[in-house]
C-alpha positions as CSV (number, residue, x, y, z in Angstrom):
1,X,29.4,-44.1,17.1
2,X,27.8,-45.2,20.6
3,X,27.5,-41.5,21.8
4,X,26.7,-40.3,18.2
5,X,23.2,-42.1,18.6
6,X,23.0,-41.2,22.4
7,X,23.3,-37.7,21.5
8,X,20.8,-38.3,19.3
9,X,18.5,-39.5,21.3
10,X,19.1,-36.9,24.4
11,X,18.5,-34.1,21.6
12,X,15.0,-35.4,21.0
13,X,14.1,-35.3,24.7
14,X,12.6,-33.2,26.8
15,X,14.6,-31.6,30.0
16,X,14.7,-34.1,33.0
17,X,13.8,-37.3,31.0
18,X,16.3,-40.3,31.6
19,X,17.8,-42.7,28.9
20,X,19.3,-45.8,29.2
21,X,22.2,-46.5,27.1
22,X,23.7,-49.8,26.4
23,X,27.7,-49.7,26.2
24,X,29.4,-52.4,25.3
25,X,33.8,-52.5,25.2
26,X,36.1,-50.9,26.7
27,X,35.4,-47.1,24.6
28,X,32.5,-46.1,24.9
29,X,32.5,-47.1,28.3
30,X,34.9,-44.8,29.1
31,X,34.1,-42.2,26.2
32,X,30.1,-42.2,26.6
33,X,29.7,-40.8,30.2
34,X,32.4,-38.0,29.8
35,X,31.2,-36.6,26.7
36,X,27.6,-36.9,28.3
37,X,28.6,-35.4,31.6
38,X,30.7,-32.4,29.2
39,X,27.5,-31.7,27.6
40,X,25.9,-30.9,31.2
41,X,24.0,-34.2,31.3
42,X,23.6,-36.2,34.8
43,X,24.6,-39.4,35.0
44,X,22.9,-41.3,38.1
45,X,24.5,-44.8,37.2
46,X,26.3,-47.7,35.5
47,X,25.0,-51.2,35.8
48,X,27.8,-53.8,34.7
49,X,25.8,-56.5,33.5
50,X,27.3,-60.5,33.3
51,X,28.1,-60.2,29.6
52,X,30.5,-57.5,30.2
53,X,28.3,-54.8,28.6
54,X,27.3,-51.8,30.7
55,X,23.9,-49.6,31.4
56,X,24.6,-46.5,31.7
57,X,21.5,-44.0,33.2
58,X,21.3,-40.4,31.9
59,X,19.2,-37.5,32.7
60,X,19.1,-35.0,30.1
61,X,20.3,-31.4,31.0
62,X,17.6,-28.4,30.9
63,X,17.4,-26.8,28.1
């Protein structure tokens, strides 16, 4: 469900602009930033934050 709504939201943006997505267990972790990265999307980072949960930094494809 996690990339379902992050797909959502990197549909509604314009080329180049960056989302921040919280992940949090041990799926969409893993899931998240591959099907991101298949759809041509950059990822330029995961923060691990101390409550085990993750930010993961996207910039959307061009168009």
């Amino acid at each position: 469900m996690t990339y379902v709504r992050t797909r959502l939201a990197l549909d509604s943006m314009a080329a180049g602009e960056v989302l921040l997505v919280r992940l949090r267990g041990a799926e969409p972790r893993a899931n998240v930033p591959r099907a991101a990265s298949d759809q041509g999307h950059d990822l330029l980072d995961m923060v691990d934050l101390p409550d085990g949960s993750a930010i993961l930094v996207i910039r959307k494809a061009e168009d």
